[in-house]
N, C-alpha and C positions, 0 to 999 in steps of 0.2 A: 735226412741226408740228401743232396744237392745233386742232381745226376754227374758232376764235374770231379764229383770222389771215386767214382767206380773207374778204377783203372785196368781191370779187367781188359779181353778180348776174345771177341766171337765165341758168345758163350749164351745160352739158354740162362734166367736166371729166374727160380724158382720160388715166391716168398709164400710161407705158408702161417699169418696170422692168423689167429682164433680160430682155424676153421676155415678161413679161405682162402681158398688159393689166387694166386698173384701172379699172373706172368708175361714179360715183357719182352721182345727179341732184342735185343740190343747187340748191333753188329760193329765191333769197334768202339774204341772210348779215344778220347784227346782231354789231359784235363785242360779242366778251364780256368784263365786270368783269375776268378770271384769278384771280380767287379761290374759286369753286367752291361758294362759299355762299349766295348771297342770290337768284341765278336770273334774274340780269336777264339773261344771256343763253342764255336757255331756245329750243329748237328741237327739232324733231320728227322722230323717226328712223322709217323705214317698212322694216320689210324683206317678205322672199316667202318661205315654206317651200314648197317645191314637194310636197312630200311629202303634206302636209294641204291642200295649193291653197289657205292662208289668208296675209291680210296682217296684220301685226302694226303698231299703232300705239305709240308711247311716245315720253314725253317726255326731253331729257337736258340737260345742262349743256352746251355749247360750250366752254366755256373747260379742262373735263376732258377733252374727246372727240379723243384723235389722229386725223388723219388716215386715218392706215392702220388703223384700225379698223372703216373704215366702206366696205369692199368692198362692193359692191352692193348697198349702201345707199340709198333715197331721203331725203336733207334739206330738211326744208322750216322756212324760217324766218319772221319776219311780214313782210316783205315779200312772199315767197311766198303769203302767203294772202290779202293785197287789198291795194290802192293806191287813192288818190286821182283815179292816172292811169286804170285800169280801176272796178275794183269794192269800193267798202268791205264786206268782210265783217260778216257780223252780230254775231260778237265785238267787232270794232273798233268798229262802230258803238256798239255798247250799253257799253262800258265808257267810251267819251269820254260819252254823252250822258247816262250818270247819272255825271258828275263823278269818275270812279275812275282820273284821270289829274291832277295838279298839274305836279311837276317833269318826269315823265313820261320818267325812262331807267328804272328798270323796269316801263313800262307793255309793251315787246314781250313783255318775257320773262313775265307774266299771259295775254298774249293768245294764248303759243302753250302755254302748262299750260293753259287751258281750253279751247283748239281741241284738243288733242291730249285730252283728254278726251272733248269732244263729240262727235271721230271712234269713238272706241267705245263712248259712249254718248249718243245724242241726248237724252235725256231724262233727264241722271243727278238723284240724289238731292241734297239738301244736304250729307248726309256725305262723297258721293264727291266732291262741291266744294271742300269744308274739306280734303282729303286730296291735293285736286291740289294744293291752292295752298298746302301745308304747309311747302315747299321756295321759296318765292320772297317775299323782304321787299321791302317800301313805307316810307318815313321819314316820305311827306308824310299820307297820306289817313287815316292808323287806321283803312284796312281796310274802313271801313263800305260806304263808294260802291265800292268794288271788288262789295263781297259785293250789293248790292241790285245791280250787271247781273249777276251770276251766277247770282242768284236768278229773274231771267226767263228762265232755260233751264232750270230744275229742276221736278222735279214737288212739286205740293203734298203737305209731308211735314208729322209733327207738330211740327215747329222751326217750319217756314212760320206754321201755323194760331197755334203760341205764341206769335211777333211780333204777328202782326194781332192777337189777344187783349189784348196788349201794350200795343197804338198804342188799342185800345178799352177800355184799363182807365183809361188814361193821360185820356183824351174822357170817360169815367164821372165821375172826379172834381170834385168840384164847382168848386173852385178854379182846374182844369185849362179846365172846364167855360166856366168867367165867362171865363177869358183870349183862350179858341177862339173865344169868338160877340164879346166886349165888340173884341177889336182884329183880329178877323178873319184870324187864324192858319192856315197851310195848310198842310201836311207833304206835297204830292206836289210832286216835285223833279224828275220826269220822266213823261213820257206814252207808256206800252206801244203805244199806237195809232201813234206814230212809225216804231215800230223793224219794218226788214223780217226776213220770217220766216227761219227756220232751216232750210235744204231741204238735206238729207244728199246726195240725188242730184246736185248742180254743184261738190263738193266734186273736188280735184285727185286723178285716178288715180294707181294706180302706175306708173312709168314701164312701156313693154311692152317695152323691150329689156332692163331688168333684170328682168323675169319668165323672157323667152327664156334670158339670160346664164344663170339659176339655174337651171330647167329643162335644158341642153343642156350647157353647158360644164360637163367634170369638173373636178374642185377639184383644185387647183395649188397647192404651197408658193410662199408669196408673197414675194420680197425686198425691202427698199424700202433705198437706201442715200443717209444726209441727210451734213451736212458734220461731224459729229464719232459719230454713230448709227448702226446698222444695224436694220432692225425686222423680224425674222423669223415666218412666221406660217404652221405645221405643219399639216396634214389630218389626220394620224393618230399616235397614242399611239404605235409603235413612233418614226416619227420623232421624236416629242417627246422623249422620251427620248436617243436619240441624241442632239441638240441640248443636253439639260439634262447631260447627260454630257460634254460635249464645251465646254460652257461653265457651269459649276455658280454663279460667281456672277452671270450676265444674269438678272433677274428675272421674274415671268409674271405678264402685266401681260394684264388681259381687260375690266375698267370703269376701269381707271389713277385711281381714286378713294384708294389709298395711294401707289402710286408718283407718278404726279402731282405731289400735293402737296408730296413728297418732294423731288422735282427742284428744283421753282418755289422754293420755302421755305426748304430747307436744302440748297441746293445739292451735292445727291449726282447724280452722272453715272454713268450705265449705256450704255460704246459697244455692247450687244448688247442688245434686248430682243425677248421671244417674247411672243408671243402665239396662246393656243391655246384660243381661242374657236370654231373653226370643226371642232373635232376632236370627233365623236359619242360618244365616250368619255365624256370631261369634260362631257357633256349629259346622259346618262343617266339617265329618271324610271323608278324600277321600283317598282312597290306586293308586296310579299311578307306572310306571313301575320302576321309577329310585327316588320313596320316598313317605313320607307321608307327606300330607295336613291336619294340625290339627286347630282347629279354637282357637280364640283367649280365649274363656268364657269355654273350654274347663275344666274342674277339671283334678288336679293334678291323683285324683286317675283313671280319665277315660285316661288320656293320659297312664299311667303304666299299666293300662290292656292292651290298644291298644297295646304298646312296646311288651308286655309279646306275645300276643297273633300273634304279626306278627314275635319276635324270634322264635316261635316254627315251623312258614311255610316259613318263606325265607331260602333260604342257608346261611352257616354262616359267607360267604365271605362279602354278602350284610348287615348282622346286626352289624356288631360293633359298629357305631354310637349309635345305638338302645341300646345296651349292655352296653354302658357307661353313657348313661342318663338316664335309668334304676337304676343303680345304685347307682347312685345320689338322684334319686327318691325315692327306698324304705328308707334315712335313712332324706327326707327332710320334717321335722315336724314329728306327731302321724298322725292317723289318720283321725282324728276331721279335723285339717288342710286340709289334704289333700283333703280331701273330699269337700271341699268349695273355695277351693284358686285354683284361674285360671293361667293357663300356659302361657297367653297376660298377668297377671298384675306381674307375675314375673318378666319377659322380660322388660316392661317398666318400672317399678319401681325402675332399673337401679343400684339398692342394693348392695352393696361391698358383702355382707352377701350371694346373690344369689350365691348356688350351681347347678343351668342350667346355666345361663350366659354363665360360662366359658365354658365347654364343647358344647353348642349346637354353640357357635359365632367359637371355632375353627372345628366344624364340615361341616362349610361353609352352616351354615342354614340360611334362606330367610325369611324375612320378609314382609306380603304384607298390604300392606298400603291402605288406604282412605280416601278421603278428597270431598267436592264438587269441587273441583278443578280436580279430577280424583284422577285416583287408579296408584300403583308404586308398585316398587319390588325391597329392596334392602339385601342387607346381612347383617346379625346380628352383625360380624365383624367390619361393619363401624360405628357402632353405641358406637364403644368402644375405636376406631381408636384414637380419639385425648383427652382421658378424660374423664374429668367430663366435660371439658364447650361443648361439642358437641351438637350442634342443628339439628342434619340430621333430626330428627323428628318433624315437627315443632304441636305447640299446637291446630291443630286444624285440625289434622290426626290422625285416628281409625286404631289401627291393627286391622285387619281382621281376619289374619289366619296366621299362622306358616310351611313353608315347612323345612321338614327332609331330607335330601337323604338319600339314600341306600350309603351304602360304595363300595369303588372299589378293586380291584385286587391291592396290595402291599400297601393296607390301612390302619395305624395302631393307631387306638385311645384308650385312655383311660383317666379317671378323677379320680382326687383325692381331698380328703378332711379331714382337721384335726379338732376334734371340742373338748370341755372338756367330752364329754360323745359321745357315735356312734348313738344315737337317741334322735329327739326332743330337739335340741341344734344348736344354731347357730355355725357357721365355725367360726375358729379362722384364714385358710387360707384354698384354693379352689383352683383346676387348672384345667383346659382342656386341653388336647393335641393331636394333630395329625399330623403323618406322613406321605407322601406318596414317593415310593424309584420309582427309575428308571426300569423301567419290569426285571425281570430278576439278579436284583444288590441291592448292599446296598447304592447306590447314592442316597441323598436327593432329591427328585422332590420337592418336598414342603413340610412347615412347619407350622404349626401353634401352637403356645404357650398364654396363656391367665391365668393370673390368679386374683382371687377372694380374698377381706380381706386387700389386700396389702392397699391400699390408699382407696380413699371413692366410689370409682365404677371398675367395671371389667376391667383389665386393660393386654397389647397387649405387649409382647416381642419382636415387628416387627422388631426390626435392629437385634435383635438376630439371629431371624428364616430367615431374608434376609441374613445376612453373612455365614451362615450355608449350602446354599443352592449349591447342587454338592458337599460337603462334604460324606467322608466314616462312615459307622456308627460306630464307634469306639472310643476307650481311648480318643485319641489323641481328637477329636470330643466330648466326655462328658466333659475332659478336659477344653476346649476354650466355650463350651457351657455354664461349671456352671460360668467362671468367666463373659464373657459377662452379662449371668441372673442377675449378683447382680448387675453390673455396670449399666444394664437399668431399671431392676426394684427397684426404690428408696423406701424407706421405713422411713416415717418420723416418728421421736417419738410419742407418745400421751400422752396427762396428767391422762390419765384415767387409765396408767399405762401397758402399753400392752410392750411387750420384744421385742424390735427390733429384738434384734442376732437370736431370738427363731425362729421369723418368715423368718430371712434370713436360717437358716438352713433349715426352710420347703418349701421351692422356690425352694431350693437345691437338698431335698433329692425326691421330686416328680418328677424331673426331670429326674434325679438319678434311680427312679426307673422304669420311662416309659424306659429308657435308656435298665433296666434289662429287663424288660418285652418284647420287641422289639426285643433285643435279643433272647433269649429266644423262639419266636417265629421264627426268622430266621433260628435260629440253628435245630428247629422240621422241618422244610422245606429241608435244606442241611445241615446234622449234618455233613460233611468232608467239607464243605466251611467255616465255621462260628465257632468260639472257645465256647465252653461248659460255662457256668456259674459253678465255684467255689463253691466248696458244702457250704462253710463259707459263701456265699454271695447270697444263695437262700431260706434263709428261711423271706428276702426283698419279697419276690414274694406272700408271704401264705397270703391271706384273714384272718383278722380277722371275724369269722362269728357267731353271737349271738347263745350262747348254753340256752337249759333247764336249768333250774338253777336245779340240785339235791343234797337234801340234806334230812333228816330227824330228828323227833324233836323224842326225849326219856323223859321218866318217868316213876316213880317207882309205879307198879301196887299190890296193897294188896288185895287179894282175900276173906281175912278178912273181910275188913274196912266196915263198913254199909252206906248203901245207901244211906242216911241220912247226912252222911259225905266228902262234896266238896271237902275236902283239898287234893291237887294234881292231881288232874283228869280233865280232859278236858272236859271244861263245858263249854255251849257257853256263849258267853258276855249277860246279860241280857236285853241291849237293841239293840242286834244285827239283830232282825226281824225289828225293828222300823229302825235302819241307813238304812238299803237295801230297805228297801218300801219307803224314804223319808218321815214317820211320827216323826220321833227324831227332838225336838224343840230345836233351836241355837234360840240365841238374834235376829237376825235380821229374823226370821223364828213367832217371838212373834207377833199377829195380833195391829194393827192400835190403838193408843189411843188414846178417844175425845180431835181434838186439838194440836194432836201432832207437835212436831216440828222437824227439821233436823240441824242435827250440822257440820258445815265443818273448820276445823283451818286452822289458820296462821301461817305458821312457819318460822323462823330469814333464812335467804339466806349468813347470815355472819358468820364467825366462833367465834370470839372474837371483839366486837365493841358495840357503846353505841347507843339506841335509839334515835336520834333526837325529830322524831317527826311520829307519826301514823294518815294516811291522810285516812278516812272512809268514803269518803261525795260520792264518786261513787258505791260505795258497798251498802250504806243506799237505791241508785232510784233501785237498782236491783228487777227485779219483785218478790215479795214473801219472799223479805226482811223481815224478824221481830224487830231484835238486830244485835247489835256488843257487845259481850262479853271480858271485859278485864282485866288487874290484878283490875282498883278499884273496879269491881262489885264482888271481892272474900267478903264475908262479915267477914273471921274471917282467919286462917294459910296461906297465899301462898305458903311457902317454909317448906319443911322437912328435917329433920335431920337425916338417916338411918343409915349413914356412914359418910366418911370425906366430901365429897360433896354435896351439898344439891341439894331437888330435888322442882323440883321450877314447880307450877301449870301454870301460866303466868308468862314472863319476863315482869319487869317494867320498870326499868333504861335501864340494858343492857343486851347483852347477849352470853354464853358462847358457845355453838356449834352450829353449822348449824342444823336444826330439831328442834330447839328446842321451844316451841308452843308462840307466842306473843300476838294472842287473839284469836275468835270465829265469827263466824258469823250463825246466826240460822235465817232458812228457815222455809216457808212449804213444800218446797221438797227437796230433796237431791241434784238433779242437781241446784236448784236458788241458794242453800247453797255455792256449789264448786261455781258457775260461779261469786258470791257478792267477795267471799273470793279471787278469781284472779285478781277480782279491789281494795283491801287493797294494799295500797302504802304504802310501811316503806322505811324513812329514816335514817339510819345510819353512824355511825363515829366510824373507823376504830381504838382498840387500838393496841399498840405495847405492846407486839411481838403478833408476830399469828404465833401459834405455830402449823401445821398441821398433822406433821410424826412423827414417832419414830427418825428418824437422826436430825429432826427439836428440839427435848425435850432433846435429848444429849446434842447435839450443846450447848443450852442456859441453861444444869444440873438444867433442869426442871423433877424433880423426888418424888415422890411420897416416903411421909418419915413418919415411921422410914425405911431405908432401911433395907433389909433384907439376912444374910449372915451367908452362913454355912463354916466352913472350921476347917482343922484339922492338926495339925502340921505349919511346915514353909514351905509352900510353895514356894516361891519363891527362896527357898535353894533348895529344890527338884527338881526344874525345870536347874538350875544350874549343876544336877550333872547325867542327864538322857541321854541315846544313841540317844533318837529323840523326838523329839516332832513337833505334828501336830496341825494347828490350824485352824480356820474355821467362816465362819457364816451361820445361817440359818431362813429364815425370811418364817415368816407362816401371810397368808392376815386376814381379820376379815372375821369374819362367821355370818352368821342371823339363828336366829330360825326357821324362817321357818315356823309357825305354819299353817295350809289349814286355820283354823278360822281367820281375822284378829283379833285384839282390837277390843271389839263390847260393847257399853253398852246403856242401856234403861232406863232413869231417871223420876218417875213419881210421881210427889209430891201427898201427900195426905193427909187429914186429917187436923191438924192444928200445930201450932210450928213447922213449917218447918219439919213436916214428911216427911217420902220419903222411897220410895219402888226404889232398884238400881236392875238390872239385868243387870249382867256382868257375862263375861267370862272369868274366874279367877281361880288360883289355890289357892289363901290365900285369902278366905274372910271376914277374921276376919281383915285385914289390910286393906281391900277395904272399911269396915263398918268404921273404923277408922280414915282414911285420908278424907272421906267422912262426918263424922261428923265434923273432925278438921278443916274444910276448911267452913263448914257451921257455927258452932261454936256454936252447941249442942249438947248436951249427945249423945253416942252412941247407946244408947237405940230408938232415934228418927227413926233410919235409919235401915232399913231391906233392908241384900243383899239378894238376890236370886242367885243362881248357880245348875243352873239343871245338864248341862253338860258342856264339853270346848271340841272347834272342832281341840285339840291339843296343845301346850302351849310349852313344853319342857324346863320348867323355865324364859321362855320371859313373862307368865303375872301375874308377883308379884308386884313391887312399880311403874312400867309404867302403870299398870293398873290401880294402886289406880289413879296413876295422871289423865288420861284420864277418869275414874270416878268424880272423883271431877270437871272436866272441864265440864261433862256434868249437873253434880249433879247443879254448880253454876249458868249454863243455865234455869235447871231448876226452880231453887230457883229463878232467877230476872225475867224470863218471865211469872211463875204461870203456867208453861203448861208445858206437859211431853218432856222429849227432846229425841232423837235419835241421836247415834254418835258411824259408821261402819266404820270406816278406810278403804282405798284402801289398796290394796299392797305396792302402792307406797309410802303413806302415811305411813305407818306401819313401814314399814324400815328405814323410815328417821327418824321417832318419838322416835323409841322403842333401836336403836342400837343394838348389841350384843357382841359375842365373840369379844375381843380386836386381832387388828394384833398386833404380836410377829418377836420380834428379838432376835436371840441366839448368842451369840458369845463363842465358846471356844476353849480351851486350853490344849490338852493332852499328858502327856509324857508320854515313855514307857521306859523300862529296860533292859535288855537282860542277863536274871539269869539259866546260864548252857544252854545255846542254845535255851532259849525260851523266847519271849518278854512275861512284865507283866508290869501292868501298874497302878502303885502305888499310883499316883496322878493324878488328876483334877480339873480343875477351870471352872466353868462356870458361867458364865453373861449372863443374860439375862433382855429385857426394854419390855415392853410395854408400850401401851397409853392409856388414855380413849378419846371416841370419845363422 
C-alpha cells in the first residue's frame, strides 16, 4: 500500500504484523496524483538516528512511498502543518496571499517542499528554493507568485538585489517612466507587513515515543503480509543474503522510484519484495586515502552532500570525479526523488535513462558485491562492457557499497546530458568521460567513453578509446575520434518516434565539447605549449546555470475607487487559505458513500478494427468484483453528435482509436477494479486502412471536408514570375492538457426515477447534466451536477467529461449503488486526447522591388489529424 491511500487524519496508526509492532505518526494525509512526477502530493518524512541524537527532515513523493517503508517514521502532510480550524501556518498564509494558488491541487504539495525546507533551513537562500521546488509542477501560475511568497523567507541574495534592479531599470525608463506617474501604475500585489513571522520554535516535534521506540527497541526483521505481496525487511547483510538466495528474483526495493513505477505502469507483480534499507552495511559512508566508499541504500541527496562536502576539503586535482557526478546529481529528478532513490538501485537498474552510469563506469568506479557464495569486487565498467545481455552480476548477488576514487594528476573528467527541460526530466542522451594524458604531455594514457539514451542500457566506446590511445590531443585526434564514435555507437530507430540524426549529433558534440574543455584546461597549464581556443568557439564551454526568474506584474491603481470595489486590484483567490491548508474539496477528496463502488475502463488496444468478441469470465472471479459494464447496459443515447464525429460512451461493434473506452468493470476498491479490468480479453479484427499519421491521411486523401481555403489572385502565375522562392515543412507533435486534477466523477443515485446527484470536475455543466440525462433517458431535471471546483482543465473537461460521466452515471443506474471513477494519468491521456500533431507545408516567393526583397505571395498547407 502506497502512503497516497491512507486518507485518514491526525491519527496514531498501529500495524501489528507477526509479532511486531509497527508505528508511524502520520499527521495529516493529502492523496496523491500516482504518478510520481509533478509533487502534488509532496509530504515530509521525519526520522531519529539515535546514534547522532539528530532529526532528519526531507521531503518525498506519497504516491511512490510504501507503507512499510516508513517504520518509525514521522509523516507530516499539509494539513498537519495548519488549518483554518487551528492555525494557518506562515507557508500557507504567504503562498494564498501573494496569489501562488489558482486551481490550487498542487498548492499542498509547494507548501509541504517549502516547509520541509524551512525546517532545515529557516533562512534559505534563493537557490535552495529553486532546488526545493524543482520536483513539483504548477499548469496555472508560471511560477512567478509561487516564487515572490518564497522569496519573503529567503535572505537577500544577489538574484534578490537583480530583480529589484530590474523592477528600477524598468521605473528609469522614460516611456516606462510617463506610463507609472501618467495612469498611476503599482506593482505591489501584497503587503509583507500582513504576513505573521516565521518562529522555528512552535514548529511540530518529533513524536517522543518514536525517539524511545528507536532508542530502546532492537531491530526486528519486519514482515508485512498484503493480499497478493509479502514485504520483507532484513537488519543485517547475512540475512539479506539468505533471503536474496532463497528468492533471487524479489526485487530490493529502498526509494521504490524504479520498481514503483514499474508495478503502477507496466504491470509487473513481485509476490516477495525486500527491502534493506535499515541494514548498516548498505549505509556505509567511509573517506579512504585514494576515494570514497559509499553504500548501496545510500539516498541520492546524502550521496550530493557527501560530494559537496568533500569538494570543499580535498585538493582539486583529487575531485574531479566528485565534480562530474555532482553535477549530474543536482539536475537528476526534484527533490522528492532524490531524497528516496538509492545510489545501488541506480546502478543496478541498468537504465539507458541513468545519468550516474555513464560517468561513475568511466570514472573507473568499483563495485562490491555479496552473495553467500562470498564477497568480489569488480568495476562498474564491466557491467556495461558487452550490453544489454551481460550477466557479470548474477541474481543472487547484493551490492553492497559503491567505491569512488579520487582523481589523479593529468585526470580529466567530465559528464553531459541533454534532456527536454535541465530539471526533473529524463535524458534524451548522457555521456561520461575520462581522460588520462602521459605525465607531462598531451599523450592519451587512457580513455574512457560511455554513453547513456543511445540503445536500452549504458553503453562503452571501447574500440574507440582503444584506437585512440598514444594519440596527441588534437584536430587531427577529434577528427578520427568523432567518425569512429558514430561508427561504434549504432543507434537504431524507434517507433516511439525518437530522431536518430538528433541523437548522432549529440554523441558528437559531447565529445566535441570534452574535446574543448580538455583543451582549455591544457592551455591554463602551458599557455606557450597548447593553441588558445577561438573566441567563436568558447562560448561551447559556458554552463547553462538556472537564474531567478525576474520579472514584475503592473496595474492601474485608483486612489479614488472605494474599498468596496475588487475591480482590478489584487485580492487573493478566495479559496486560497483552503488550497495551502489542503481543506479545498476535489472529487476524489468527497468522503465515502454507503456502498460505494469503484469504476476502472477498458479501453480498445486497436486503432480501427471490429469487436469480435469481449471475453469477461476472468475479470467476473476477481475478488471484489461487482459488474462488467457495457454499451447494452446504456439504457437510452450511446453515441452524441457535437460535431462531425460522434462521441460514443461504449464501443459496440467496433472501434475507431486506441483509448477509446469498450466497457467497465466496478469494484469495491479501486485496485480489484484496475486488476478485473487487466483480465478483460478483447478480441479484434483489423479493418483497412489503419490510418495512424498525418503522412498516413495524405497518402490515402483521407481529409476532413469541406476543406478549407484562403487565397487571392493567381497564384501559381505569381509564383512563375518571382527572383526565389523558398519552401519548407514544419511538423509540430500533439499536446495534452495537462490538467494536475485527472477526469474524476462521483455518481450517486437517489431518490427515485433514476435521480442522481453527479460530482464532476468540469468546466460545462450544463453539458455534463445533459449527456448524463441523454444516456439515462430522463429529463434533465432528474440529474443534479455538482462542480465545486476543477483541480485545472484548460478546455480538456468539456464532451470527454460528459462521456466519462455518463460511464459512471450508467454504473450507477445498473448497480443501485454510487459509483467512483478517478482516472490515472495514464488513463487520462489515452482517454481524453488533445491538441492534434500538425504538419505545415509551405511555399514563399519573394521579389526584389529597387534593391529590396518583398514578398507578395504565399501558399500554405497545412494537415492535421484527429487521434
Amino acid at each position: 500500500m502506497l502512503l497516497s491511500y491512507l486518507r485518514k487524519r491526525r491519527i496514531l496508526f498501529l500495524f501489528v504484523p507477526l509479532g511486531h509492532s509497527f508505528e508511524i505518526r502520520l499527521t495529516g494525509t493529502k492523496y496523491g496524483c500516482g504518478g510520481g512526477g509533478c509533487g502534488a502530493c509532496t509530504v515530509m518524512i521525519s526520522t531519529y538516528e539515535p546514534a547522532s541524537k539528530k532529526i532528519r527532515h526531507y521531503s518525498a513523493n506519497a504516491c511512490l512511498l510504501p507503507i512499510c517503508s516508513l517504520y518509525g517514521a514521522a509523516v507530516t502532510t499539509v494539513e498537519g502543518v495548519g488549518s483554518t480550524k487551528t492555525r494557518v501556518h506562515p507557508v500557507q498564509e504567504r503562498l494564498a496571499k501573494c496569489h501562488g494558488s489558482q486551481c490550487g491541487f498542487c498548492t499542498p504539495g509547494m507548501v509541504m517542499s517549502i516547509y520541509t525546507l524551512l525546517r532545515n533551513y529557516p533562512e534559505p537562500t534563493s537557490e535552495q528554493m529553486m532546488a526545493a521546488l524543482a520536483g513539483n509542477l504548477c499548469r496555472c501560475t508560471g511560477y512567478r507568485p509561487i516564487l515572490d511568497a518564497c522569496k519573503t523567507f529567503c535572505k537577500v541574495s544577489s538574484d534578490d538585489k537583480n530583480t529589484r534592479l530590474f523592477e528600477l531599470k524598468i521605473r528609469e525608463n522614460s516611456w516606462s517612466l510617463l506610463v507609472f506617474f501618467l495612469f498611476k501604475v503599482s506593482t505591489r500585489l501584497f503587503s509583507t507587513d500582513e504576513f505573521q513571522p516565521l518562529d522555528p520554535t512552535q514548529e511540530l516535534i518529533f513524536p517522543p515515543e518514536l525517539m524511545r521506540m528507536a532508542e530502546n527497541q532492537p531491530k526486528r526483521t519486519l514482515f508485512f503480509h498484503g493480499e497478493r505481496m509479502t514485504w520483507i525487511s532484513p537488519v543485517s547483510l547475512d540475512e539479506l543474503l539468505d533471503l536474496k538466495a532463497a528468492h533471487p528474483k524479489a526485487p530490493l526495493v529502498v526509494g521504490n522510484t524504479s520498481v514503483g513505477p514499474e508495478m503502477k505502469f507496466r504491470g509487473v507483480f513481485h509476490p516477495i519484495v525486500i527491502a534493506p534499507a535499515r541494514i548498516p552495511d548498505l549505509n556505509v559512508v567511509k573517506r579512504m586515502d585514494d576515494g570514497l566508499t559509499l553504500g548501496a541504500a545510500c539516498s541520492l541527496s546524502l550521496v550530493k552532500d557527501i560530494l559537496t562536502n568533500a569538494i570543499s576539503e580535498y585538493p582539486e586535482e583529487k575531485t574531479k570525479v566528485f565534480c562530474a557526478v555532482l553535477q549530474q546529481l543536482r539536475t537528476l529528478g526534484g527533490e522528492q526523488i532524490r531524497n528516496v532513490a538509492s545510489l545501488g538501485g541506480n546502478i543496478i537498474s541498468r537504465k539507458s535513462t541513468s545519468d550516474l552510469n555513464p560517468i561513475l563506469a568511466a570514472s573507473n568506479c568499483m563495485l562490491n558485491l555479496a552473495s553467500r557464495g562470498g564477497k568480489r569486487q569488480i568495476p562498474l565498467s564491466d557491467v556495461f562492457a558487452d550490453g544489454v545481455g551481460n550477466n557479470i552480476i548474477t541474481p543472487e548477488e547484493i551490492l553492497v557499497s559503491v567505491y569512488i576514487p579520487h582523481s589523479r594528476k593529468g585526470d580529466y573528467v567530465s559528464a553531459f546530458r541533454q534532456a527536454p527541460r535541465r530539471e526533473n526530466a529524463l535524458p534524451i542522451t548522457n555521456a561520461g568521460m575520462r581522460v588520462l594524458f602521459e605525465e607531462g604531455t598531451d599523450l592519451i594514457k587512457d580513455l574512457s567513453i560511455f554513453y547513456g539514451g543511445a540503445v536500452s542500457t549504458t553503453i562503452c566506446a571501447k574500440q574507440t578509446c582503444g584506437t585512440l590511445i598514444g594519440r596527441h590531443w588534437n584536430e587531427q585526434m577529434l577528427d578520427e575520434a568523432c567518425r569512429l564514435i558514430l561508427k561504434e555507437i549504432a543507434l537504431p530507430g524507434s517507433p516511439s518516434g525518437e530522431k536518430v540524426d538528433y541523437k548522432k549529433i549529440l554523441v558528437v558534440s559531447f565529445f566535441y565539447r570534452f574535446f574543448l574543455e580538455v583543451l582549455q584546461s591544457l592551455r591554463t597549464m602551458d599557455p606557450c605549449r597548447y593553441p588558445g581556443i577561438p573566441m567563436e568557439y568558447r562560448s561551447v564551454l559556458q554552463d547553462f546555470k538556472t537564474k531567478i526568474p525576474q520579472s514584475i506584474q503592473i496595474y492601474q491603481a485608483k486612489p479614488s475607487q472605494s474599498p468596496q470595489d475588487p475591480v482590478g486590484r489584487p485580492i487573493m483567490h478566495q479559496s486560497g487559505i483552503k488550497h495551502a491548508t489542503g481543506e479545498a474539496v476535489y472529487i476524489d477528496d468527497l468522503p465515502s458513500v454507503d456502498g460505494e463502488l469503484f469504476l476502472a475502463v477498458v479501453t480498445s488496444s486497436r486503432a480501427h478494427a471490429k469487436i469480435v468478441s469481449i471475453d469477461t469470465s476472468e475479470a467476473l472471479k476477481g475478488p471484489g468484483v461487482f459488474d462488467i459494464i457495457t454499451a447494452h447496459d446504456v439504457p437510452a443515447t450511446n453515441e452524441f453528435y457535437y460535431s462531425d464525429g460522434p462521441e460514443i460512451i461504449f464501443a459496440r461493434n467496433k472501434v475507431i482509436c486506441v483509448g477509446q473506452i469498450v466497457c467497465a468493470v466496478v469494484a469495491d476498491s479501486d485496485i480489484h477494479a484496475k486488476q478485473a479490468a487487466a483480465k478483460v480479453k478483447i478480441e479484434y479484427e483489423v479493418l483497412e486502412p489503419v490510418i495512424l499519421t498525418i503522412e498516413e491521411a495524405i497518402k490515402h486523401n483521407s481529409f476532413f471536408e469541406p476543406k478549407r481555403k484562403l487565397e487571392h489572385g493567381n497564384v501559381d502565375q505569381a509564383f512563375e514570375t518571382v527572383d526565389n522562392i523558398i519552401e519548407g515543412e514544419i511538423h509540430i507533435g500533439g499536446q495534452e492538457h495537462f490538467y494536475m486534477e485527472t477526469q474524476s466523477v462521483l455518481a450517486v443515485p437517489i431518490g427515485e426515477d433514476k435521480e442522481m446527484d453527479v460530482y464532476v470536475s468540469t468546466q460545462h455543466p450544463a453539458i455534463i447534466q445533459e449527456m448524463v440525462a441523454a444516456s439515462l433517458g430522463v429529463p434533465a431535471n432528474r440529474i443534479m451536477c455538482h462542480v465545486k471546483r476543477v483541480g485545472g482543465a484548460f478546455g480538456g473537461k468539456l464532451l470527454k467529461a460528459g462521456l466519462l460521466a455518463s460511464v459512471a452515471a450508467v454504473a450507477a443506474n445498473k448497480t443501485s449503488r454510487a459509483v467512483r471513477l478517478i482516472l490515472s494519468r495514464g488513463d487520462d491521456m489515452l482517454i481524453t486526447g488533445g491538441r492534434h500533431p500538425f504538419i505545415g507545408k509551405y511555399k514563399v516567393s519573394a521579389t526584389r522591388i529597387q534593391g529590396k526583397s518583398t514578398c507578395p505571395y504565399s501558399v500554405n498547407k497545412s494537415f492535421s489529424v484527429t487521434g
